[in-house]
N, C-alpha and C positions, 0 to 999 in steps of 0.2 A: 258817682264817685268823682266824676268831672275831673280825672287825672290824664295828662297832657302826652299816655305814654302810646306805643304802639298795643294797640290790642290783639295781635296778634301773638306777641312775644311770652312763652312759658312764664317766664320771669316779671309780667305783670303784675305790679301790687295789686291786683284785682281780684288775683289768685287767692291772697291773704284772706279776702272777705268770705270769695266761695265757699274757700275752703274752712272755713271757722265757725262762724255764723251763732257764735256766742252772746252777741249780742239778739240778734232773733230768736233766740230761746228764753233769753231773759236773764240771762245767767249775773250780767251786769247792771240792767237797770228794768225799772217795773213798767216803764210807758215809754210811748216816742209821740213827740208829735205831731199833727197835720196842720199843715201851715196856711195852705189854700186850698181853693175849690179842687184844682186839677187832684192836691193830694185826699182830698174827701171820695173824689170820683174813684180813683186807682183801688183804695181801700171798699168803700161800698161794691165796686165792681168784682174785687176778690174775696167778698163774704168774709173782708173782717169788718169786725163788730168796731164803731166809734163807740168814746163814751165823750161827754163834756166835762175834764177836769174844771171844775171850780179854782182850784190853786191856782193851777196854772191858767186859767181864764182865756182854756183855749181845749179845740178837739185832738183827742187824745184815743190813740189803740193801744191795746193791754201786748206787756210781751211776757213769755214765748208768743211769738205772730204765729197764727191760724196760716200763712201761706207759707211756710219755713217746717218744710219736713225732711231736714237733713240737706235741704238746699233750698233753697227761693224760689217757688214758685213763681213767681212774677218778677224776677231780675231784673230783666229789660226795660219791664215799666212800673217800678218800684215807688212809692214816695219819698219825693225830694229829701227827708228826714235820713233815710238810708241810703242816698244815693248821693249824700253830703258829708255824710256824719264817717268822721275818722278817729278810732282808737289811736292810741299813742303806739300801739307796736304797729300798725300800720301807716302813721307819721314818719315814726323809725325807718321802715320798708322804704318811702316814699323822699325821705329825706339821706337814702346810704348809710346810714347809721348802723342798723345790720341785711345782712341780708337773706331774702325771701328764705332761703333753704331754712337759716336758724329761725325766723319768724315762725314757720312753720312748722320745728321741731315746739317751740314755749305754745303754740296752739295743741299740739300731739299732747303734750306734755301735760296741761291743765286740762284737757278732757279727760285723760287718764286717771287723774285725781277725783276730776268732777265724778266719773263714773264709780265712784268707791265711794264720795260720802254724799252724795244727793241721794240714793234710795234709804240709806242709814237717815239723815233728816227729814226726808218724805214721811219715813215707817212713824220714827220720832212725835212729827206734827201731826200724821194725816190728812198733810196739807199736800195734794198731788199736781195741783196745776204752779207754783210756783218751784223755779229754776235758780232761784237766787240765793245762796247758800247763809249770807248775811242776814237776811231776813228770817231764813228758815233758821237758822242756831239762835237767832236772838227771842223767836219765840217761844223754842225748847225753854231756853233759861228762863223768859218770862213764867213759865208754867209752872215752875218748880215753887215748892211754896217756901221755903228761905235757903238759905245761904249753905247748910249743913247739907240739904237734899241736894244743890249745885253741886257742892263738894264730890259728892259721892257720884253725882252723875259723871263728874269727868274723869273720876276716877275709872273709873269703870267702860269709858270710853275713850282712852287714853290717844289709839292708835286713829280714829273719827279728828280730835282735838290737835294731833301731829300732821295729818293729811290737808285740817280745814287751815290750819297755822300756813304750809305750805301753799297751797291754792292763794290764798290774802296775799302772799308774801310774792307770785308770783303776779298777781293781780296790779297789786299795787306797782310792783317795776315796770310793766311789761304792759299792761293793759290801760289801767286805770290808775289814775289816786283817789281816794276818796275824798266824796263830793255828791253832793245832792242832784245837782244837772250839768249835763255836758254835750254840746250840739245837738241840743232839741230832744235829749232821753233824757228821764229820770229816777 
């Protein structure tokens, strides 16, 4: 995270990461990636899987990360992609814009939601390894065979469609805006 603060101090934005680690699940973006040998090493050495994205014409690990079970296995010696890469609410953290306590409530906050409609889009798709809510609702709808079937799906999922409105809504202030790539994820 290469931030300039005491690592000792509760109040470290580093806290932010630990403790969130929504990006390691996937929740935001579908890959991160390996920039050099050291970060190939890190990853082959923690049995995750590379792949060679073509697009991006470069080595690439899939997220949720295989080392990210509720915390980061490999912290310490992380690849530079995660140990670089800064969310806009941890920007915020870093630049006193708000601070660590409320950061930490909008992370409490959108897991709370996460945890309400990611198995509802899981069941949906029967898509179990993706974490990324956009993905997963835009394939729902892909599925539906026109416009009258959508209808009735939302209808009928009304309180899914309020929760997922909410999650984007804080997504977008707090986390992210949308965007294809942001400090090495995708």
């Amino acid at each position: 995270m290469d931030i300039n603060l005491n690592k000792n101090d509760p109040l470290d934005p580093e806290t932010l990461c630990k403790e969130c680690g929504l990006c390691c699940e996937g929740v935001f973006h579908t890959f991160a990636y390996l920039y050099n040998d050291e970060d190939i090493s890190i990853a082959k050495k923690a049995n995750i899987p590379i792949e060679f994205n073509t697009d991006a014409k470069s080595n690439v690990f899939t997220l949720g990360c295989p080392a990210f079970n509720g915390l980061c296995s490999i912290y310490p010696e992380r690849p530079s992609v995660c140990s670089k890469h800064k969310c806009n609410l941890l920007k915020s953290v870093i630049n006193h814009d708000i601070i660590l306590n409320n950061a930490l409530k909008k992370v409490s906050e959108i897991k709370n939601i996460l945890n309400v409609i990611l198995p509802i889009l899981k069941k949906y798709t029967g898509n179990h390894t993706s974490n990324k809510p956009e993905y997963l609702l835009s394939k729902i709808l892909d599925n539906l065979e026109n416009q009258s079937t959508r209808d009735n799906f939302k209808k009928e999922n009304k309180t899914l469609f309020m929760k997922y409105g909410i999650f984007y809504f804080i997504k977008e202030k707090y986390f992210y805006k949308s965007s294809t790539t942001q400090n090495g994820v995708i």
